[in-house]
C-alpha positions, -999 to +999 in steps of 0.1 A: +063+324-278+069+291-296+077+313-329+098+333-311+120+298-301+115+285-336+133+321-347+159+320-318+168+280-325+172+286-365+196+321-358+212+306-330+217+270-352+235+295-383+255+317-365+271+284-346+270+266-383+291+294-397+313+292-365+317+256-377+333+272-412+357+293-396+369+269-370+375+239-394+395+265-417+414+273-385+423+237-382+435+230-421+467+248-407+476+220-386+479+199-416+504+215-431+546+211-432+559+205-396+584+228-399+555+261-408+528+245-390+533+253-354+543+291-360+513+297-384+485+281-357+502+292-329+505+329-341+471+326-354+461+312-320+477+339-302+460+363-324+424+357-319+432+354-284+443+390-277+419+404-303+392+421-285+366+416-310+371+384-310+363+383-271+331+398-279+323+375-305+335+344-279+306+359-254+279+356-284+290+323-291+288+309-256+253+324-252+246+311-285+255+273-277+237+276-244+201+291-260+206+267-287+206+240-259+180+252-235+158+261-269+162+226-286+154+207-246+123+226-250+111+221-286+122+184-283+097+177-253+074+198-267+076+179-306+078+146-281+041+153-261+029+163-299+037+130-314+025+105-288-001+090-303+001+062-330-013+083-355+015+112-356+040+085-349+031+068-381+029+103-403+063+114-388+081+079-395+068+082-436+076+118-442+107+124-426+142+109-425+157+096-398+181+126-386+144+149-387+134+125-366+164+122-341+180+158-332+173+156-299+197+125-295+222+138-322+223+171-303+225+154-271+258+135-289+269+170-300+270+187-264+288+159-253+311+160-278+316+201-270+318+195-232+350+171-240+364+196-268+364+225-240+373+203-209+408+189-238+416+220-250+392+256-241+395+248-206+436+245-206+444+274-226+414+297-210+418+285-174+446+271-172+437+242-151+463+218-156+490+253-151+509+276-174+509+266-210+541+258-223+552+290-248+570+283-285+600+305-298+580+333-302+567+337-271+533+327-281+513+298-262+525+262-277+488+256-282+496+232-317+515+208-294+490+209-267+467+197-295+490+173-312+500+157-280+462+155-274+456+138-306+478+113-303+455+098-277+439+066-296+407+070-273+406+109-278+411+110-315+384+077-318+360+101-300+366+129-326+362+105-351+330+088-344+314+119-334+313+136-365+291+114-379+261+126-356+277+164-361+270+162-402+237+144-395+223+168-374+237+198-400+225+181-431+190+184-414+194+214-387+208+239-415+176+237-443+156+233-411+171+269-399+160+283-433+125+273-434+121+285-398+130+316-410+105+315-435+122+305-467+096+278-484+100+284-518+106+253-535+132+263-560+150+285-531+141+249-506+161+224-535+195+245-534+194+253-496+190+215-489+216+203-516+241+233-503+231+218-466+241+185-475+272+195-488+279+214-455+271+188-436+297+162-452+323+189-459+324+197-416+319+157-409+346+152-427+370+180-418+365+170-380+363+133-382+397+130-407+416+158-393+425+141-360+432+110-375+458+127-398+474+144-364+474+104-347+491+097-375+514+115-395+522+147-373+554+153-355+548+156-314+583+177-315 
């Protein structure tokens, strides 16, 4: 059973990684011209949102974040009751770095982080809990100035900032983690997963963390 979690966390942790690469892509449109900028995301927007593949897709990922969660609870007490004593304390502390030995917390940071990104932005467009959304010239829903609007928020766009430093922590360990929990321990195969890793990891902390701060600052509200 505990191999089967170790399986579940690792392909649950890469599908939502890869998630990561196509969302952050998403967002490089909002950094372009004003004048092309809210057409492209807004059509692109639009697009994914009456794609019915992509509604599939949205189900996986949803039951993906959740296992992830309820999986990573469960290993984290589990790995917590293992190291109690001084002795595994003391090996864990002088072979691993501090991120191994903290992705209970920086996953904690990340859900929170998630819960606000949904409740800003998932939770208006999907549910429309604050009404209609506002549509652009093409009919399509105005969902770039819903999230420049939202960005120009100092506290919001601090949030976004500061928490994509736990977000490329917990990659640069979680993603060569996922491999090896697959079974990859080949130590040639191990060096290039963990260098590619830590690229990942500071390519999406830095896409998510600078990203908002260029919409506080230098895009357009209308």
């Amino acid at each position: 059973m505990h191999l089967i979690k170790k399986y579940l966390m690792a392909i649950t942790g890469l599908f939502l990684s890869f998630f990561l690469i196509v969302h952050l892509s998403a967002n490089f449109l909002l950094l372009l011209p004003h004048e092309i900028a809210p057409n492209l995301y807004n059509s692109y927007s639009n697009a994914l949102r009456t794609n019915p593949v992509i509604e599939v897709v949205s189900i996986f990922l949803y039951l993906a974040i959740i296992l992830h969660t309820v999986i990573a609870i469960n290993l984290t007490l589990r790995n917590k009751r293992k190291t109690e004593t001084p002795y595994h304390q003391n090996k864990i502390l002088e072979t691993s770095s501090w991120p191994s030995q903290n992705m209970g917390l920086l996953g904690l940071m990340i859900l929170i982080f998630i819960i606000v990104h949904m409740a800003n932005f998932w939770a208006k467009v999907k549910l429309g809990i604050e009404g209609p959304m506002p549509t652009d010239i093409n009919g399509h829903s105005d969902i770039y100035m819903l999230v420049v609007t939202s960005l120009k928020d100092p506290i919001l766009v601090t949030f976004y900032a500061v928490m994509s430093i736990p977000l490329a922590m917990h990659l640069s360990h979680g993603v060569s983690s996922a491999f090896r929990s697959l079974g990859v321990y080949h130590k040639r195969y191990m060096r290039y997963i963990e260098i590619l890793s830590k690229i990942y990891s500071v390519v999406m902390g830095l896409g998510f963390g600078l990203i908002p701060l260029y919409i506080f600052f230098f895009s357009k509200v209308s």
